[in-house]
N, C-alpha and C positions, 0 to 999 in steps of 0.2 A: 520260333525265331531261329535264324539264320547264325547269327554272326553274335550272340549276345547268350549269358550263364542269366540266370535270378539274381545268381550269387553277386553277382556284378556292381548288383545297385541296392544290398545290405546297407542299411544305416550300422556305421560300423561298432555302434555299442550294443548291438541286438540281431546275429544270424540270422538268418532267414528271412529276414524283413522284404526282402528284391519281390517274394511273393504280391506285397500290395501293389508293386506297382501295377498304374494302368494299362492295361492290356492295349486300347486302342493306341496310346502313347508309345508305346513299347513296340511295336507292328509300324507305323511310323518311324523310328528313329532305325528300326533294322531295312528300316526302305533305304534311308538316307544315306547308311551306312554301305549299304548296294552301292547307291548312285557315285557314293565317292569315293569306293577302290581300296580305300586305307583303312588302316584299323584305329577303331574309336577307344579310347581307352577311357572309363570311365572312372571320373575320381571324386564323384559322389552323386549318388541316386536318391533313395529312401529316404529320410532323414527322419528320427523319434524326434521328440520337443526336447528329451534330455541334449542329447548330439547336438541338437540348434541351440539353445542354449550355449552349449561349452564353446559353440563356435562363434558366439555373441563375445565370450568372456575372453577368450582368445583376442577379440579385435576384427571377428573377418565380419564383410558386412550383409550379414543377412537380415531378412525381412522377416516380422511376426505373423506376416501371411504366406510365408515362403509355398511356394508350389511344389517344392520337396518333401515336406511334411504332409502333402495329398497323393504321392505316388505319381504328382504331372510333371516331375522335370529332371534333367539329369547335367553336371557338368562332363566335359569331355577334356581332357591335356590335351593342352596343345601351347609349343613354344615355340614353333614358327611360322613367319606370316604364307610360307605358300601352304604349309596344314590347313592353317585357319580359313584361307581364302577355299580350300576345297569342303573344309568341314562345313562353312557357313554355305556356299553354294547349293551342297544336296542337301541343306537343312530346309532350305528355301525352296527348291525345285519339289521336294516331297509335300508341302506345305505348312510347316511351322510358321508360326507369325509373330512371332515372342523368343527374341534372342538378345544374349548378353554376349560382350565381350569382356575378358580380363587380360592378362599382361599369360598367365599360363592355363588356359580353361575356355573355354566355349559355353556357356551354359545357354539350354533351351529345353521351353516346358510346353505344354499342351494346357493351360488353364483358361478357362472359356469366362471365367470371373473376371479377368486381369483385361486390361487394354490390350486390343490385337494390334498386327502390323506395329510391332515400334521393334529397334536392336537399341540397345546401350550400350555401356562403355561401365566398368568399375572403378 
């Protein structure tokens, strides 16, 4: 990887964790991150069931099949819409087909289980 640590995409209640992620997934997103020039910051990769969990209990809306808990998906910050528009762009052009939008995060995963070709909204 180019443009991207392991460390990056830690579930942050267990170091080292950025290890599981999916290699193919990861080789991908460091494409996309090419393609769009900017820096991707990531603010949350990996995730233990504990972490999902605490993120349930907090309020945020994750899923009990999250694609972060298989090492296939990563949020990205982002809080502005000409970011977003570049971040979603080479998310698309590399081929991801599973994207989410939030108010500050980009989230997009590589889960071949999940419905393709859809983007959301949180």
């Amino acid at each position: 990887m180019l443009h991207f640590k392991l460390e990056e995409f830690d579930s942050p209640d267990l170091p080292g964790t950025g290890h599981v992620m999916d290699k193919t997934f990861l080789n991908l997103l460091d494409r996309a991150r090419d393609a769009a020039g900017i820096s991707f910051v990531i603010s949350s990769g990996f995730r233990t069931l504990e972490h999902q969990n605490e993120l349930k209990k907090q309020g945020y809306p994750v899923s009990k099949s999250s694609s972060h808990l298989k090492g296939l998906a990563a949020d990205i910050s982002c809080t502005d819409s000409t970011s977003r528009l570049i971040i979603i762009e080479s998310l698309l052009y590399v081929g991801f087909r599973r994207i989410g939008i939030g108010k500050t995060f980009v989230h997009v995963d590589l889960d071949k289980d999940k419905t393709q070709d859809v983007i959301w909204v949180y």
